[in-house]
C-alpha distance (Angstrom), angle and dihedral (degrees) to the residues before:
residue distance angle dihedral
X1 . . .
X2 3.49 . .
X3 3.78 124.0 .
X4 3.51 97.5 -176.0
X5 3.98 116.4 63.8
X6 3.71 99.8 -132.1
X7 3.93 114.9 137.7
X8 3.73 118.2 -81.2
X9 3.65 98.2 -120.7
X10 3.54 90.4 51.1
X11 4.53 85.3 49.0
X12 3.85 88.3 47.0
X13 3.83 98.4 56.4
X14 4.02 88.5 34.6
X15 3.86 83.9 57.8
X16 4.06 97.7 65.2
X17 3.95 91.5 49.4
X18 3.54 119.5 133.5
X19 3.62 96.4 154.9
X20 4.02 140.1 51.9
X21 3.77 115.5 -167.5
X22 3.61 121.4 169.6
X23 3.61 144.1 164.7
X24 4.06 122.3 -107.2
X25 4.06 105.4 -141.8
X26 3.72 110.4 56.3
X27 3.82 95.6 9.9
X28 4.00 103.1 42.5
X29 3.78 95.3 22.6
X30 4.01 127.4 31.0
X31 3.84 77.8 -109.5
X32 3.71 94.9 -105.3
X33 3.77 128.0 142.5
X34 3.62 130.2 -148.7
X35 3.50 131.9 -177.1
X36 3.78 126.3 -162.0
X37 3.56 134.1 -141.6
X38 3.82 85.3 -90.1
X39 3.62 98.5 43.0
X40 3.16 94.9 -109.4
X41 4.54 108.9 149.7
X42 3.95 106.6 -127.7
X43 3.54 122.7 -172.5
X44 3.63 130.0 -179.6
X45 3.92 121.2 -133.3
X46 3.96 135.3 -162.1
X47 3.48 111.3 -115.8
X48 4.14 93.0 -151.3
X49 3.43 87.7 72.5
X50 4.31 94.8 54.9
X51 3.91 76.3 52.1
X52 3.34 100.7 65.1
X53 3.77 101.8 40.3
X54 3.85 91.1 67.6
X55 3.86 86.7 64.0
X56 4.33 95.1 38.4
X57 3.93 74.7 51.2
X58 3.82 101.1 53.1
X59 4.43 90.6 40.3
X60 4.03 81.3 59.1
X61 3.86 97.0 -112.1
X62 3.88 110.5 156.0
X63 3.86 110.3 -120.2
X64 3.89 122.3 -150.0
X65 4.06 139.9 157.2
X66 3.74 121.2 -152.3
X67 4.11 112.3 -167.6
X68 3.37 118.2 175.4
X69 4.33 87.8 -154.8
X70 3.91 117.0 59.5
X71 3.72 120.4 -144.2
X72 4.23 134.4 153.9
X73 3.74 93.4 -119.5
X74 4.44 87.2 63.5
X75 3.44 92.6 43.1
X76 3.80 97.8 44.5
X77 4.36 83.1 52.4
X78 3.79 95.6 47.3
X79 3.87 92.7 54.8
X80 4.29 86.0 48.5
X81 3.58 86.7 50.2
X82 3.87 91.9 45.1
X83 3.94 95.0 -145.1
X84 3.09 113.8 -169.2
X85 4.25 84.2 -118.7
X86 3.69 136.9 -8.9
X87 3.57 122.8 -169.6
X88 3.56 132.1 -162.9
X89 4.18 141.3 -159.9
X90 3.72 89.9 28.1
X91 3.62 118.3 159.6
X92 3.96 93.3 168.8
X93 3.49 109.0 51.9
X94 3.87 95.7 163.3
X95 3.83 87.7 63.0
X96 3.65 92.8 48.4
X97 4.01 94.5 52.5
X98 3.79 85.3 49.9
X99 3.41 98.2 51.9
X100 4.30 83.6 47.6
X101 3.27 91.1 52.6
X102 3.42 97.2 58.5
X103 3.49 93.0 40.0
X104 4.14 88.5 57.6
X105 3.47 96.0 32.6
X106 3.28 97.9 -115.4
X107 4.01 137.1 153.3
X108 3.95 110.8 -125.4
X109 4.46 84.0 -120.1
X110 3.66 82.0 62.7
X111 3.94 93.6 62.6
X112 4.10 122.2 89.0
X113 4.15 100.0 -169.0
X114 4.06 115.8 178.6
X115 3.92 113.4 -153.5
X116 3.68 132.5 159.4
X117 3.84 113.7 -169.3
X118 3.80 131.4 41.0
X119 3.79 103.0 -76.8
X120 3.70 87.8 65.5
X121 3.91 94.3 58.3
X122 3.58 109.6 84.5
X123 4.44 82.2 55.2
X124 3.65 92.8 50.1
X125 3.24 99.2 53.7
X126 3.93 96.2 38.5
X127 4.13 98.4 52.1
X128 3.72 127.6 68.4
X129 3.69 91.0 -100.6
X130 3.68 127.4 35.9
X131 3.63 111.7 -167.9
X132 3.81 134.8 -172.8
X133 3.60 135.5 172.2
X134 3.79 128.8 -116.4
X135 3.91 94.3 -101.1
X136 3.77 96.2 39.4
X137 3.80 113.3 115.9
X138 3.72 125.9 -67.0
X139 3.88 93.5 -116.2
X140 3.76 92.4 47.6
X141 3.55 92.9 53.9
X142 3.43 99.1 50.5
X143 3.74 90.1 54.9
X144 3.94 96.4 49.8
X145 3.98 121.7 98.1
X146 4.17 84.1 -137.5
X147 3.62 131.3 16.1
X148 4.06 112.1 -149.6
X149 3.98 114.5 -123.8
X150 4.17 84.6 -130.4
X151 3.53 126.9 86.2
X152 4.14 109.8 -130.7
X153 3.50 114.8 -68.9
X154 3.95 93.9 20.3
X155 3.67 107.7 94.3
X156 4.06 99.5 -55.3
X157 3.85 96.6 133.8
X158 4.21 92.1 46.7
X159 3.83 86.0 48.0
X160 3.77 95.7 56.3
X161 4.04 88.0 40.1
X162 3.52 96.2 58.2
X163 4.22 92.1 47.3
X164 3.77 91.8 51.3
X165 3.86 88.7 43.6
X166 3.78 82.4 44.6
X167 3.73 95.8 54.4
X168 3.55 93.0 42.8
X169 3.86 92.1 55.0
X170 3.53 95.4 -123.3
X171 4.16 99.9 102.4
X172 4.14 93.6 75.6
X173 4.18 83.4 52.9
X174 3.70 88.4 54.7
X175 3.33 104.4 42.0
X176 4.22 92.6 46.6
X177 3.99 81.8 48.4
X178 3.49 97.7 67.2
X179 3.85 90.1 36.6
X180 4.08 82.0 64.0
C-alpha cells in the first residue's frame, strides 16, 4: 500500500521500474550556469537527491544521467553518486536509453527518465515513466506521465525515488529502518 498519495496510475507504472535515468541541468541542477573568474563551470547540487540513490542502489534499480552539455563539475557528481553510467554531450538521448536498455536487458516500460526541456521529450514519452519537474517547460509537462512537486535542482530526483520505492513497497521499510 502506498504511503505516499500520488495517483495510482502514476504507482502502477512506478511499480515495474528497474531503471532511473535523468537529465543533469534542469533536473539535477536548477539549470543555472556559473562561471568563475577562471572559467571554471560550477553548479550547485541537492544533496537529498545523493540520499536517495544509495537506497535506488541497494533495491537493484540501474542509475544513469544523460546531459546533452559536458562539464567537470557533472562528471566529478556522477562518480560521488556512483551511477551505474553517466553520459555526456548527448544530443539524442532516446538513442542512448535504447542502446541501455539493451545493454541491461531491459524493456523501455521498465525505464523512469526525468527531463525538463525539449530534448528530453521523445524519452519521456517512450519509457514507462516520463518525469518532469515543477519548473520544466509547459510542453514537457504536459507530455510526462508525472510531474515532480520540485522545481530542477530542488529535490526532483529524491521525489521520483521515493514514488518508485513507494510503488514497489519498499519506502515504508526504509523509512521505519531509520526510525529503528
Amino acid at each position: 500500500m502506498s504511503i505516499l498519495k500520488i495517483d495510482s496510475s502514476v504507482l502502477a507504472k512506478a511499480q515495474n521500474i528497474r531503471a532511473l535515468f535523468f537529465d543533469i541541468d534542469g533536473v539535477l541542477t536548477d539549470g543555472s550556469i556559473t562561471y568563475s573568474e577562471d572559467k571554471e563551470e560550477l553548479k550547485t547540487f541537492n544533496v537529498k537527491d545523493g540520499q536517495i540513490i544509495k537506497h535506488l542502489k541497494a533495491d537493484g534499480i540501474i542509475l544513469g544521467a544523460i546531459t546533452g552539455r559536458s562539464s567537470k563539475a557533472v562528471e566529478r557528481r556522477c562518480k560521488e553518486l556512483k551511477l551505474d553510467f553517466f553520459e555526456q554531450g548527448v544530443s539524442d538521448k532516446w538513442a542512448l536509453v535504447q542502446k541501455k536498455a539493451i545493454e541491461y536487458a531491459l524493456n523501455p516500460s521498465q525505464i523512469a527518465y526525468i527531463g525538463d526541456d525539449i530534448i528530453d521529450l521523445k524519452t519521456i514519452t517512450e519509457v514507462g515513466l516520463g518525469v518532469a519537474p515543477a519548473d520544466a517547460l509547459a510542453y514537457v509537462k504536459e507530455k510526462a506521465d508525472f510531474v515532480s512537486l520540485k522545481n530542477g535542482g530542488k529535490g526532483v530526483l529524491r521525489e521520483v525515488g521515493d514514488l518508485i520505492l513507494d510503488a514497489q513497497g519498499k519506502l515504508e521499510g526504509m523509512i521505519k529502518e531509520f526510525l529503528n
